[in-house]
C-alpha positions in Angstrom: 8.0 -3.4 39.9 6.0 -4.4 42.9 2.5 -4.5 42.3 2.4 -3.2 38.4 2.6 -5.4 35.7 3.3 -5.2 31.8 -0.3 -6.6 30.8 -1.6 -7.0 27.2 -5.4 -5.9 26.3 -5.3 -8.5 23.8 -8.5 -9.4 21.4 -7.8 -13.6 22.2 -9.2 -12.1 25.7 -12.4 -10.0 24.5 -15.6 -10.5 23.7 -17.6 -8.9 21.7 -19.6 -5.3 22.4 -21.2 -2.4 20.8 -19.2 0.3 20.9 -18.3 1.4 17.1 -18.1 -2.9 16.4 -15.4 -3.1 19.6 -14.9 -5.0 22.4 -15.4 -5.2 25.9 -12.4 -6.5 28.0 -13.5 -9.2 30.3 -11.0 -9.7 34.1 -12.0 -11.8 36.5 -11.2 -10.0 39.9 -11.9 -11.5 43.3 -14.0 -14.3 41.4 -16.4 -11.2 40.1 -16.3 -10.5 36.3 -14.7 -7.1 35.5 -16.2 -5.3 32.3 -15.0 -2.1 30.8 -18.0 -0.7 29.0 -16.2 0.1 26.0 -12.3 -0.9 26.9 -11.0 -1.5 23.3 -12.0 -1.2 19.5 -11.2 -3.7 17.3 -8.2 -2.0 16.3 -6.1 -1.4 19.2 -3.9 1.3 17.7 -7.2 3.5 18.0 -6.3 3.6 21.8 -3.1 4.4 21.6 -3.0 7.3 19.5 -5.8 8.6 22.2 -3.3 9.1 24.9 0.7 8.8 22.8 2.4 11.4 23.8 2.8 13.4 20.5 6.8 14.2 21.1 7.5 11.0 23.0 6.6 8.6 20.1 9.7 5.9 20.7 8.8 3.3 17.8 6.6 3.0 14.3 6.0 0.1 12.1 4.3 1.3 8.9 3.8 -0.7 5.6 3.8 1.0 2.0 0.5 0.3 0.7 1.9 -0.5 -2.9 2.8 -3.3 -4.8 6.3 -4.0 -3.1 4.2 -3.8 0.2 7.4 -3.0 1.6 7.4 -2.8 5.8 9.7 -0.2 7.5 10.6 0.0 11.8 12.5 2.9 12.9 13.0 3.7 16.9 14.5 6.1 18.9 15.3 6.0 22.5 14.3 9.3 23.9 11.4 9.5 22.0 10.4 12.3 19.8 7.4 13.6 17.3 5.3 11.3 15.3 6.0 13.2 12.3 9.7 13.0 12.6 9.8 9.3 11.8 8.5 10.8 8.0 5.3 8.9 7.7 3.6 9.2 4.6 -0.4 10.5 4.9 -1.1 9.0 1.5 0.0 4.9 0.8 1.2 4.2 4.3 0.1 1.9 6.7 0.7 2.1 10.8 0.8 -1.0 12.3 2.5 -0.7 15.6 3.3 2.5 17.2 4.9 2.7 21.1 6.0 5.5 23.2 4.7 7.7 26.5 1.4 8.3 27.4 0.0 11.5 28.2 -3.3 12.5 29.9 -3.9 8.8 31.2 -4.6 9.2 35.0 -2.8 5.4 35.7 -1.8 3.6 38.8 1.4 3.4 37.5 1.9 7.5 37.2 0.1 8.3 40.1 3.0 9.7 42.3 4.2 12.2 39.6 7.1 10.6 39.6 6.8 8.2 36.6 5.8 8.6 32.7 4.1 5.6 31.6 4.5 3.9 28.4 2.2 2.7 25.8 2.5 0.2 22.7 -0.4 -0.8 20.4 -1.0 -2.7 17.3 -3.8 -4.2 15.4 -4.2 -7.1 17.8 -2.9 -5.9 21.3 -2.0 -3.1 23.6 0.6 -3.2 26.5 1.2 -0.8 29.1 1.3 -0.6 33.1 -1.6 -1.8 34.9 -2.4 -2.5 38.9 -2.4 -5.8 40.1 -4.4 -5.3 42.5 -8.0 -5.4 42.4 -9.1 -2.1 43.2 -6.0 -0.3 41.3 -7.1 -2.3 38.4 -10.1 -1.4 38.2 -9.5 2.0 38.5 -6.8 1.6 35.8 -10.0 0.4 33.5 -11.8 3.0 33.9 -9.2 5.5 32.8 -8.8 3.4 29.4 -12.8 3.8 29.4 -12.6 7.3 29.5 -9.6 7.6 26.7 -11.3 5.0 24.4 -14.5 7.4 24.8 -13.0 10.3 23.3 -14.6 10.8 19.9 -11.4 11.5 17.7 -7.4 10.3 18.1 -5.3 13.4 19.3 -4.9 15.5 16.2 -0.9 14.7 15.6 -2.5 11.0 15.2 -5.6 11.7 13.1 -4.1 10.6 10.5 -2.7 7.2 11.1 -6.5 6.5 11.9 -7.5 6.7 8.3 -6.3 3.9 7.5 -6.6 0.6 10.0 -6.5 -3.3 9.4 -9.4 -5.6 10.6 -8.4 -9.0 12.9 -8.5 -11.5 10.0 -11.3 -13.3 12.1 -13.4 -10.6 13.6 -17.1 -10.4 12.5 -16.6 -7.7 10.4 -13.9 -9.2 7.8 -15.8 -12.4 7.8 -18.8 -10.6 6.8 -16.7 -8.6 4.6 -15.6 -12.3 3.0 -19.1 -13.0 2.3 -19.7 -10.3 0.4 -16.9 -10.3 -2.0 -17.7 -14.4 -2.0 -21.0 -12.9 -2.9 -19.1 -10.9 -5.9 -17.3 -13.5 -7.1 -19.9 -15.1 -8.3 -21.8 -12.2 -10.1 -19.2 -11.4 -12.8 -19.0 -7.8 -11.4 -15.4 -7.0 -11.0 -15.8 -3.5 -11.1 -14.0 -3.1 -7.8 -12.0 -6.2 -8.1 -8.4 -5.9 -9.3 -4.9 -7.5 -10.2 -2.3 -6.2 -7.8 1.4 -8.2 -7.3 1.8 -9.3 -3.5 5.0 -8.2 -1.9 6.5 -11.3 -2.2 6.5 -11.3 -5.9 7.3 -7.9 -6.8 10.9 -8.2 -7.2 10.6 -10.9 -9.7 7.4 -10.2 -11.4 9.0 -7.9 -14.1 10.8 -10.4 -15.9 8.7 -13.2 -15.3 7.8 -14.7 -18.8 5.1 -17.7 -17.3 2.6 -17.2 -15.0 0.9 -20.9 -13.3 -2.1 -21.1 -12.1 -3.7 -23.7 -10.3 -6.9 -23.2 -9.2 -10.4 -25.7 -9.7 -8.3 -28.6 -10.2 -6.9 -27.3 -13.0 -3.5 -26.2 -13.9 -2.2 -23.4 -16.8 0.7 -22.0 -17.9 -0.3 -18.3 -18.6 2.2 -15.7 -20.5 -0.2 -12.7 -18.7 -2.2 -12.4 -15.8 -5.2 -10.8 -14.9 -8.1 -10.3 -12.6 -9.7 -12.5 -15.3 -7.9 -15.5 -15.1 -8.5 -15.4 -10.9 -12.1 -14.8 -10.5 -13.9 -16.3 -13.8 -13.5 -19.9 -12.7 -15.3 -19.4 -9.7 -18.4 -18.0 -11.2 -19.6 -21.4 -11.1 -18.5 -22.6 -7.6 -21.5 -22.5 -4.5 -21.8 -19.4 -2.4 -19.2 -19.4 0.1 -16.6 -21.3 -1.7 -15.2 -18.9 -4.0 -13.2 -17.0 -1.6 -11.8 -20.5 0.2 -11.4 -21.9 -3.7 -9.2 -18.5 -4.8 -7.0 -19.2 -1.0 -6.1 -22.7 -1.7 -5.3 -22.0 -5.4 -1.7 -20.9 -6.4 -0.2 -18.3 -8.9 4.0 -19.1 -9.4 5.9 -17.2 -11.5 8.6 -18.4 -14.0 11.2 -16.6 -16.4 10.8 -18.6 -19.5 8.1 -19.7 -21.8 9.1 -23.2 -20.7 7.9 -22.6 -17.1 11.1 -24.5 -15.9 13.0 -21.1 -14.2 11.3 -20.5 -10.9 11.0 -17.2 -10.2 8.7 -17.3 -6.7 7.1 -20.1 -4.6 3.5 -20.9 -5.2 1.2 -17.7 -3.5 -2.5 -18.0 -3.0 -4.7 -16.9 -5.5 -6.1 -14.1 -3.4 -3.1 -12.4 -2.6 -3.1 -11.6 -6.3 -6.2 -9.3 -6.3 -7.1 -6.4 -4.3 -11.1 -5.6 -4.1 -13.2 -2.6 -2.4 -16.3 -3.3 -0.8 -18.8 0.0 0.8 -20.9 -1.2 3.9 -23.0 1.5 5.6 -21.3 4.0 3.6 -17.5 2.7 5.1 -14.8 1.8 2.3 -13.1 -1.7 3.0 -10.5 -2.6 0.9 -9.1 -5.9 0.7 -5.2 -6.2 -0.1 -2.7 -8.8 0.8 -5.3 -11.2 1.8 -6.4 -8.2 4.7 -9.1 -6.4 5.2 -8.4 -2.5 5.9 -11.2 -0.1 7.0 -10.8 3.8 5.0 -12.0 6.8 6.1 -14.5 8.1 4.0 -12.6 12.0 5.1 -9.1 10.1 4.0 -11.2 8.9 0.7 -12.6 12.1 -0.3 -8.9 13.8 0.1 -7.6 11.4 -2.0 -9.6 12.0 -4.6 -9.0 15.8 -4.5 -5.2 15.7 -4.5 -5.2 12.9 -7.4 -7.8 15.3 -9.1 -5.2 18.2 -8.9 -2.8 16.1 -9.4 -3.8 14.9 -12.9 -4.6 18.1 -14.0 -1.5 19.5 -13.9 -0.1 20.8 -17.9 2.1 18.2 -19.1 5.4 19.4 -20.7 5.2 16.6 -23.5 2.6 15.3 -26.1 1.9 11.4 -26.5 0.0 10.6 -30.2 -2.9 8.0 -30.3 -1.3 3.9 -29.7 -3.0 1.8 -32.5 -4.6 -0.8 -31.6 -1.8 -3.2 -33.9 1.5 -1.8 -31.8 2.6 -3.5 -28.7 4.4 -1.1 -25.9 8.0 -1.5 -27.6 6.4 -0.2 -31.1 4.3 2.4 -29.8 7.8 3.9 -28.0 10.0 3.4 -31.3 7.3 5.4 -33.1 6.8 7.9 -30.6 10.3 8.6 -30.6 10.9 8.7 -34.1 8.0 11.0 -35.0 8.9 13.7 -32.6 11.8 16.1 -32.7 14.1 15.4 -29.6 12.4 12.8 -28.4 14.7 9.8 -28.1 13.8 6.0 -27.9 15.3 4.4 -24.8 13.0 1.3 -24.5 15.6 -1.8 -24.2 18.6 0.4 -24.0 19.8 -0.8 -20.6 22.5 0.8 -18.4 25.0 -1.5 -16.9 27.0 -0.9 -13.9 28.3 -3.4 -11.2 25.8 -2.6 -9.1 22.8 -3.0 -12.1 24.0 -6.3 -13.4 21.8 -9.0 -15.4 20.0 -7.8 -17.4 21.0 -4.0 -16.3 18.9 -0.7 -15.4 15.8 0.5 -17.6 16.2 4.4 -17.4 12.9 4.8 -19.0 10.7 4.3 -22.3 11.1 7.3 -24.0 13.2 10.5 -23.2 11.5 14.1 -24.2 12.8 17.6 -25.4 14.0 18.8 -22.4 15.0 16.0 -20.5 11.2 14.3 -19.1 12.0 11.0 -18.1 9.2 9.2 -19.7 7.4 5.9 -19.2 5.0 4.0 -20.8 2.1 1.3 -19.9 -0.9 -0.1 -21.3 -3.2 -1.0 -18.5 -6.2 -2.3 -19.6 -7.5 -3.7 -16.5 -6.4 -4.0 -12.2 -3.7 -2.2 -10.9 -0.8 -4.6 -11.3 0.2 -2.6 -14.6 -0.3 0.5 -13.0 1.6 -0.2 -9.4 4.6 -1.8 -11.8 4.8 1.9 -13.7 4.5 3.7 -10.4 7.2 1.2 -9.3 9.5 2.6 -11.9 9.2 5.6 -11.9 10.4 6.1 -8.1 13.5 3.4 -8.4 14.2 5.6 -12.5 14.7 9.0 -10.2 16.2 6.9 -6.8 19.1 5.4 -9.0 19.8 8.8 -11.1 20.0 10.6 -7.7 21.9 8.0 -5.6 23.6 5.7 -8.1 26.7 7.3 -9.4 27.9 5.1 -11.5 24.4 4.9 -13.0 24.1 8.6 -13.5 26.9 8.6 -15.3 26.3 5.2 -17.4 23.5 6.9 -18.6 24.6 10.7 -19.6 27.2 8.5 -21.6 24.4 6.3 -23.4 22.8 9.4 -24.5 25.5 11.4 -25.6 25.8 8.0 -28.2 22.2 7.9 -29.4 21.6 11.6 -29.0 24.8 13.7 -29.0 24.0 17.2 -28.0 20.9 16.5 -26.5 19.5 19.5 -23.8 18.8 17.1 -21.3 20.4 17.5 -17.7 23.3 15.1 -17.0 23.2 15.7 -13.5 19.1 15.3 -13.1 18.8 17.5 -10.5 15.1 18.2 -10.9 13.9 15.9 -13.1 10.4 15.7 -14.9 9.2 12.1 -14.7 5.8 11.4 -17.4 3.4 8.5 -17.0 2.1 8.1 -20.3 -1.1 5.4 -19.2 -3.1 3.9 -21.6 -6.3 2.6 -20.3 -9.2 0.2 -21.6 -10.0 1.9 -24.7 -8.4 4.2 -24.5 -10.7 6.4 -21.7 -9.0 9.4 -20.0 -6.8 9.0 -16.6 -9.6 10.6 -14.3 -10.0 9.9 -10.6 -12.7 7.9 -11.4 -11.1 5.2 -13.7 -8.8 4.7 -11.5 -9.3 2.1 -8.8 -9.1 3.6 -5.4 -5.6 1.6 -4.3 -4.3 3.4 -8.1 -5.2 6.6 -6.5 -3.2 6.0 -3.3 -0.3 4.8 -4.9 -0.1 7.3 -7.5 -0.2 10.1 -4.3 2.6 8.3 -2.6 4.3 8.3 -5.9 4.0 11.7 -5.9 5.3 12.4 -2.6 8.4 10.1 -2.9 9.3 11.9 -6.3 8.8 15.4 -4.3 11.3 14.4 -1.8 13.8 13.3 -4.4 12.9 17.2 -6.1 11.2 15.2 -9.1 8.0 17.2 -11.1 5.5 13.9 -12.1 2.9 14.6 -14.9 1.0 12.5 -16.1 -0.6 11.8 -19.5 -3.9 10.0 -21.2 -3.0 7.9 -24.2 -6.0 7.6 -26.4 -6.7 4.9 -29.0 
């Protein structure tokens, strides 16, 4: 359209400023150099969801901030309200949202005739802007004035909570430096195991982990935040981040380490760390940087609080410190009345094939779908239970065949059981065992654990699922 164009605010074109860590946007006009005082923040989704339209929201990219790391896009033509595209508050991740802007005195929109249209993401936003000089200007300023509103329009607070740093802004360099800094004190009280999403489909039945990293290569039957970070105690400040990216972590299933399960990964996608700067909660996942609310943290905490103290419908006995998981299940099973031990006991269906479908560990008296882990240490343990918990409930709702594969095992190891054949509102129990045996609390569980286990919850209260869960001691 005659003198309008499609332009990207992109941060390749900004320099840096002071607003809240942003930056100005920098035109050059007539030979004169054009500056917006405040223009855009680092993230450029915060302008965006100044100005969206809250019913004429026309397409979201979010990411599930778990161990599958799995990315959704959904759009609709017309448009329509943010929250009918089902975001999740807790565990989700916005990172591209388009649709109309409202309130935005533009150029573009200034006959009444026209609705303008925005679309923003962590590295750029694109909409309508004069070409020329004095209509862009003027076009600046109105993107002043919405990036100087305190607070994202209310329907959007929430996709705010949460926001990615630009890999190579100052603040996730700095934010580099200091968990380089960490690295090397031994502290990894807010450094963790979690599985990238590129992994996570084969990491359950990998057998043989490799690990390359120093100049040195082993062949590991476990992995843990351990095995990542205590070689670089001894590297120079400021290469034990750079040593963990150029290291590699590949998965195998069997001892021999000759069935390749995944490609070599860096190192650092394996762990996921939390850093607190000025009183602002970074987290560090998938080799990025993400900013949290301290309002978002502080809920969290709440719901996972209320959360864990809900009664659980089962008992668990103490796990001696001589059983391994598939001992601890047999004997848990055996030693209580209508309990019944399904570790191992696999459902096959065309659909499940290999090695088949894992209902769960350990079924109770009335039907709890129960599953067991030890997690001693990171969240990789933890994010793999959470894991199957939502696909145990996912296949027993949507599987058929698998519903019924199962109602038929148990009727052979437990004829007459009470349990629901048709698991229509299921009871699903994480029994965790942490290191030594310490209550499940909000605060021994790392902060990504906490999010996690909310969007666990959620999923599992769409599907109609209760979830309990339950302290094993020592």
């Amino acid at each position: 359209m005659a003198g309008f164009g499609r332009q990207a605010l992109s941060h390749s074109s900004a320099s840096v400023g002071s607003h809240r860590g942003g930056h100005l946007c920098r035109r050059t006009v007539g030979g004169g150099d054009l500056s917006s005082a405040h223009a855009l923040y680092d993230n450029a989704l915060s302008l965006a969801v100044r100005c969206l339209d809250k019913d004429g929201v026309t397409r979201v990219r979010r990411q599930v901030m778990d161990a599958r790391g799995r990315s959704d896009e959904n759009s609709v033509a017309s448009g329509e309200h943010i929250r009918g595209f089902g975001i999740e508050e807790f565990g989700e991740i916005v990172s591209h949202i388009a649709g109309k802007i409202s309130g935005v005195n533009l150029t573009f929109t200034s006959d009444g005739e026209r609705s303008a249209h925005i679309t923003g993401n962590d590295r750029s936003v694109k909409l309508r802007l004069g070409r020329a000089p004095k209509d862009l200007i003027r076009d600046l300023h109105a993107i002043e004035e919405v990036c100087d509103r305190p607070d994202p329009l209310p329907e959007f607070e929430f996709i705010t909570h949460v926001l990615p740093l630009r890999d190579k802004s100052d603040l996730a360099q700095h934010l580099d430096e200091r968990l380089d800094a960490m690295l090397g004190t031994g502290d990894l009280s807010r450094v963790a195991l979690a599985v990238p999403s590129e992994c996570r489909e084969g990491f359950d039945a990998t057998e043989t982990f490799r690990v390359k990293l120093v100049g040195r290569t082993r062949n590991l039957s476990e992995l843990d935040a351990d095995v990542l970070t205590f070689p670089l105690r001894e590297r120079p400040v400021g290469e034990r981040l750079s040593t963990l990216r150029k290291g590699k972590v590949q998965m195998f299933s069997d001892t021999e380490a000759k069935e390749t399960l995944s490609g070599e990964v860096s190192a650092l996608r394996w762990l996921t760390a939390e850093v607190t700067e000025n009183n602002v909660h970074y987290f560090l996942w998938q080799s990025q940087w993400y900013e949290v609310g301290t309002k978002y943290l502080e809920t969290v905490k709440r719901r996972v609080t209320e959360l864990l103290a809900r009664p659980s419908s089962i008992t668990l006995p103490p796990w001696p410190k001589d059983k391994d998981e598939g001992s601890y299940n047999k004997q848990n099973a055996a030693k209580q009345k209508g309990y019944v031990h399904l570790d191992k006991k696999n459902v096959h269906t065309a659909r499940l094939n290999g090695g088949g479908w894992e209902v769960c560990d350990v079924l109770g008296p009335e039907g709890q779908l129960i599953h067991v882990k030890k997690a001693p240490s990171g969240t990789a343990p933890l994010n793999h239970l959470f894991a199957q918990a939502k696909m145990c409930v996912e296949t027993l709702r949507y599987d058929t065949e698998a519903r019924q594969k199962f109602a038929e095992k148990l009727d052979e190891l437990a004829p007459g059981h009470p349990a629901d054949r048709g698991f229509k509102e299921p009871t699903v129990v994480l029994g965790i065992l942490l290191k030594e045996g310490e209550p499940v609390t909000v605060d021994s569980l790392f902060s990504f654990a906490q999010i996690s286990l909310l969007h666990t919850d959620n999923v599992l209260k769409g599907l109609n699922a209760r979830l309990e869960v339950v302290s094993i001691s020592r």
